[in-house]
Structure formats: C-alpha cells, structure tokens
N, C-alpha and C positions, 0 to 999 in steps of 0.2 A: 606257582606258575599259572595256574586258571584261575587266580584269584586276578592275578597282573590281566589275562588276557581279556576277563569279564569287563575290566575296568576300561580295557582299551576300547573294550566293542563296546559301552554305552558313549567312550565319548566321543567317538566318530560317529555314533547316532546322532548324540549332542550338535556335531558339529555341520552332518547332513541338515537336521533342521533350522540351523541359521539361515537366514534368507541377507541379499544384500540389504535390504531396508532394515532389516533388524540389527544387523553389523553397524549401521550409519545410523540407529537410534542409540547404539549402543555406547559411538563413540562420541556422539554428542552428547551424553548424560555427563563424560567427564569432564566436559567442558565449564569449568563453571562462569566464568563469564558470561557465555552465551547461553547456559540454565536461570542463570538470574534477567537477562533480557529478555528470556520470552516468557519469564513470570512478570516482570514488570508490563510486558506489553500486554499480556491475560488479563491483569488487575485493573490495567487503564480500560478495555476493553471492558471490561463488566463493569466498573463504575459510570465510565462514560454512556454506557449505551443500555444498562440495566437498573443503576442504584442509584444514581442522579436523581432523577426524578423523587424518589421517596424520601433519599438521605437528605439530600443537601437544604432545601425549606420546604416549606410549607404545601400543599397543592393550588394553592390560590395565588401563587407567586409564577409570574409567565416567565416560561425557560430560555427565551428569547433576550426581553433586558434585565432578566432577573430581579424585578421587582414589582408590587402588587399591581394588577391591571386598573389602575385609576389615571388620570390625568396628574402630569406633575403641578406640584403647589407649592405654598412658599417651603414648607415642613422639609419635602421631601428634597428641594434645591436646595438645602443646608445641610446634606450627605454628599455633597459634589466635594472629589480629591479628599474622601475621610481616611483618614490614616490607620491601619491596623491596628483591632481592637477585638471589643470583646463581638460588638456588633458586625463588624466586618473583618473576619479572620484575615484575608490579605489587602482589608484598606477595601475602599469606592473610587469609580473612573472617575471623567467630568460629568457625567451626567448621573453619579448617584450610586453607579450598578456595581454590584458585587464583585469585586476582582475574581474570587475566589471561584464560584459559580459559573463567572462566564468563560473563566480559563478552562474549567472541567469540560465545557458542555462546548470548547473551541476543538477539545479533544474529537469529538464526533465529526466534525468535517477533519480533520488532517488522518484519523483511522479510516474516515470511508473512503477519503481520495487513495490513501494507500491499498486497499484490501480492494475497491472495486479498479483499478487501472490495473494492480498487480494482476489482477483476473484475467480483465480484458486482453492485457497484453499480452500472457501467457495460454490464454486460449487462441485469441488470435493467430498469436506468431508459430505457435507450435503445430497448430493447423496446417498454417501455409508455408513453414519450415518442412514438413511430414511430405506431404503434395511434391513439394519442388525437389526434395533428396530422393525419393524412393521413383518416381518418374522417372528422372534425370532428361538428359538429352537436351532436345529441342523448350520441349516447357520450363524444366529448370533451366535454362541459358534466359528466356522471355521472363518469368519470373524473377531470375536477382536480378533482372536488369532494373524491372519496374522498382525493387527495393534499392537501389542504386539510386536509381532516379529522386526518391524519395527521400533520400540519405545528402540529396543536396539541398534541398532546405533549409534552411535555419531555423531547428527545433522551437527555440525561444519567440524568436520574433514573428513567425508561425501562426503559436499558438494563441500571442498578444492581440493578432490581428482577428484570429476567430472569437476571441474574448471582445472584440471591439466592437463587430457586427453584432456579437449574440446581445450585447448590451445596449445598442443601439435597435435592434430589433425589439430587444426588449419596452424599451422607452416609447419606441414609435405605437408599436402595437400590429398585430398582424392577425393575417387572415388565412382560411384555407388550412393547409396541412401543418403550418409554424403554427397555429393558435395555440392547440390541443399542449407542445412543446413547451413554448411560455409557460402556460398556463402553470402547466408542471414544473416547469424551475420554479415559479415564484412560490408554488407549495415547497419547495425542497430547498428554498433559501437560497438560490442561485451555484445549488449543489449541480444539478441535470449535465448543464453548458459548461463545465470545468471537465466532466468525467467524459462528456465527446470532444473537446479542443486536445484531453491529455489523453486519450484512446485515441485520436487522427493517425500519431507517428511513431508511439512508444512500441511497437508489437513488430519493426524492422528489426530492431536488434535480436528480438527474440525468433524469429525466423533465420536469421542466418546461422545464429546457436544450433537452433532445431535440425536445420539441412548438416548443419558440419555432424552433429550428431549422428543421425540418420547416414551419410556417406560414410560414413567410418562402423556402420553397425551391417549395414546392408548387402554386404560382402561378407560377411562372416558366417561360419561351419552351421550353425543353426538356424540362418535364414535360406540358405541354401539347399537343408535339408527340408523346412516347410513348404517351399516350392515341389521338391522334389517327389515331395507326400500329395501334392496337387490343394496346398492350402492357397486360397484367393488370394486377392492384395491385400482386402482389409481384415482379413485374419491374420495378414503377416505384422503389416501396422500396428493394430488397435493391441497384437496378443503377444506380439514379438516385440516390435521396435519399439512401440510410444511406452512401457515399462523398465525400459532400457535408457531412454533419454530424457526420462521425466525428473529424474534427480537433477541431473545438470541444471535441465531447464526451469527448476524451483530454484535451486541455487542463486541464479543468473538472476529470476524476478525480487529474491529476498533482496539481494544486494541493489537494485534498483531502486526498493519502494524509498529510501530517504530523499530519492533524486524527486519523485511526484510529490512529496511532503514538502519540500522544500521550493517545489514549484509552484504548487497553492499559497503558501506562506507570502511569496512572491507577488502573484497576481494579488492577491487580496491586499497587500501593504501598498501596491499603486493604483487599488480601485476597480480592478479586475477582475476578482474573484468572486469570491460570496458575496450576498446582498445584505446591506447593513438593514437591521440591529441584527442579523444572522450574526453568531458569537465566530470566530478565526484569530486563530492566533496571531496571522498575520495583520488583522483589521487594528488587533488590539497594542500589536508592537508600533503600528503607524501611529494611534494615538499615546502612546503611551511616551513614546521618544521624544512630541513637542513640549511635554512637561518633563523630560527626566532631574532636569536640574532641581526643581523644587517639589517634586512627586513621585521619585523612585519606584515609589512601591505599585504603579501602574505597568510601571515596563517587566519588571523582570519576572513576573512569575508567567506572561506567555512565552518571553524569553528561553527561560530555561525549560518549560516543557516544550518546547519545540527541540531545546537542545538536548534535551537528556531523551526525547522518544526519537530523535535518529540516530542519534547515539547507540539507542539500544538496539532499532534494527540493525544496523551495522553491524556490531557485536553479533546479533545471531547470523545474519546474513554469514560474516566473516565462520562460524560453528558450522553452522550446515555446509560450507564450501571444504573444510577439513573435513567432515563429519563423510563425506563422499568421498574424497580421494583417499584409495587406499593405500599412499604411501605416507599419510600421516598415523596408520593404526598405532594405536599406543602411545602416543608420542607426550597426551595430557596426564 
C-alpha cells in the first residue's frame, strides 16, 4: 500500500512539472510526418545557408551564376542545356550554370522570405492584436476597423503594384532617404523590396488571431486575479496573456509561411521578384518551362524543391496545429 501510494506521489509530481509547451512538444515528437518535415526543412536550412558555399565547388566559383568569374568564351558556351552528368549532377541552364547549385542556393531566397515575413508578421500582428484585445472598447472598435479597411485590398495585386514601383525606382535611381534602400536591395539581390511589399499586409490576419485570442483569455480566473494583486497592464500582457496566445499565433504563421513561399515564386516567374542572376526558384522555373520540351532537366529540380519544401512546411504547420489542441492528445 505505500509502495502504490509512493508511486502515485511521484507521478502527479511527474505530472505537475509538465508544462503546456512540453505536452505540445511532446505530442509533436509522435507525429512522424511532421518530425521528418521539420528535419527536412533543418537540413535545407544548413546546407543552403551554411555548407553551400564550402560543399557544393570550389571558392573561386561565384554563387550567384555559379560558375568561374571570367568572361563567357567559346569553351564555356558549349556547357549551355548540358545534360546530367558526371560534370553537372542535374544538367546546365542556357547559359551554362549548374542546375544543381543554383537550385540549392534558390533555397536561400524562398527560406528567407519564409522565416523573415513569418516574423514580421507575427510580431507585428501580435503586437497589434495584444493592443486592440486587452484595451477593448473605443480603440479596439478604430483599430479592426483600420484592419478591415486593409482587408479590402487586393493582397496580390497590391503587392504587384509595390513590386512595380520598387523596380522602377530601382531602374531610375533615386535620391535622398530611397538611396541608402536601393542601394541595399541590390546588395541583397532584390531580397530588401519583396520582404517590405510581403510585410505591407500579411500581419492583419495575424492581428485578428491575436485579439480573438487575447478576448477569450482576458476574462478569465487568473487575469482577474493579476489585476486584483495590482499587477500593471504590461505585466498582465507580456506575463499572462502573450504566453497563452503565442501557441496559436505560431500555429497560424507556420501554416502561412507556404502562402509567402509561393508568393516569391510568383513574383519572381513574371519578373517581380529577385534580381536576376540572383538564383529563385521561381526565375529558374520561368526559364526552364520555355525549354521543357527538349531540356527537362532545367525545369524540375526548382520545381520540385519548391514543391516538396511547402509540402513540408504544411506538414509541420498542419503537427504543430494538433500538437496544440488538446483534444488531439494521443491520437498519433
């Protein structure tokens, strides 16, 4: 009998130190789909953005058209549409360049537009989600209204139109406080103007999550009590609430980031996007689809890593969104 009862009092010790974060780490691990996507997306992550450079050639080779920095000559224009080999694992474009290479290193724009918009917009939104729920009243009524407002736009054509300026400003050239801006895109390969046209309007969604969160948390037995104790606003927010609604609101942005992935793709295959020879999977699927008939082997390997890395976020995305709700406990 106190051999049973010793056993009971360590596991409700056991059970006190779970935390919910550790309960939704926990049921994520069974998840195996969603464990192999976000090792898949880890491994794209470090290669693309750590072991490129050393693995893939030589240092003398620009990571840009991935091939030596010389002037093209007759030698090197008789690598144009090479077919996979021992020299080019997935084949050469039309101009010579490593399929192989530049697919990897297309990886680094479609992970930064994922991971830096996923940011933006979940700092943003959650900010001004946070703000509008816990105020309520008057400012939250002016606030979703402005997000409303904002909500009537046309996401797409939107962002096409700020993509048209920034690339016309770019062309013209400019003066004053845009210089400094330019300047900086064309070091970042026309990375800069993609991450402020897709940070303009992606962070309304995330604001309305934030506030429904926040409204349903802010009436409840232990925010009422932190008032009561005379704790401030932003010790109720920063200590209370945004710990409470931050699961959702990661949730919300994993399942997004294929939408910004696949936005870039977009802008970049009608000339929008990154600045060529800057590597994009979308740049490389435009050129690749006017030869597919007699050059396959240019189109499908951005193809498919565009397809199998939203694929994967999805997959996690879709882990983490059970991994939080606890009426899927145990379910994998």
């Amino acid at each position: 009998m106190a051999v049973r009862e010793a056993a009971l009092r360590i596991e409700v010790m056991k059970r006190k130190e779970r935390s919910p974060w550790g309960d939704a780490f926990r049921q994520l691990m069974l998840n195996k789909v969603a464990v192999g996507s976000g090792i898949f997306i880890i491994l794209l992550t470090i290669l693309a953005f750590v072991l490129a450079p050393y693995v893939l050639y030589p240092p003398k080779i620009n990571p840009v058209t991935g091939r030596p920095d010389i002037p093209y000559d007759r030698q090197t224009l008789q690598d144009n549409y090479s077919p996979p080999g021992e020299k080019y694992p997935l084949g050469a474009d039309a101009l010579g360049r490593d399929v192989l290479i530049r697919t990897i290193y297309g990886a680094r724009v479609s992970l930064s537009v994922a991971f830096v918009a996923a940011t933006v917009s979940l700092i943003i939104g959650m900010a001004y989600g946070l703000v509008s729920g816990y105020i309520g009243g008057m400012v939250d009524n002016v606030m979703m209204r402005i997000v409303d407002l904002l909500y009537g736009f046309p996401f797409l054509i939107f962002v096409i139109l700020l993509q048209v300026y920034f690339k016309a400003l770019s062309r013209r050239g400019a003066t004053g406080i845009a210089a400094p801006l330019i300047e900086l895109d064309a070091k970042m390969g026309g990375m800069l103007f993609i991450f402020i046209a897709l940070g303009a309007l992606n962070w309304i969604g995330m604001a309305r999550i934030a506030r429904g969160q926040v409204l349903s948390y802010k009436e409840k037995e232990f925010v009422e009590s932190a008032r009561m104790v005379g704790a401030s606003s932003a010790r109720i927010i920063f200590r209370h609430l945004l710990p409470n609604i931050l699961g959702p609101c990661i949730v919300y942005e994993s399942l997004s980031i294929p939408g910004y992935i696949f936005t870039e793709a977009f802008l970049s295959f009608i000339g929008l996007g990154v600045t060529a020879p800057t590597p994009s999977w979308g740049i490389m699927i435009n050129e690749g689809y006017r030869a597919m008939r007699s050059h396959a082997h240019v189109l499908w390997p951005p193809s498919l890593a565009l397809t199998i890395t939203t694929l994967a976020f999805n997959f996690l995305g879709d882990g983490l969104r059970d991994a939080f709700d606890p009426r899927m406990r145990g379910t994998f």
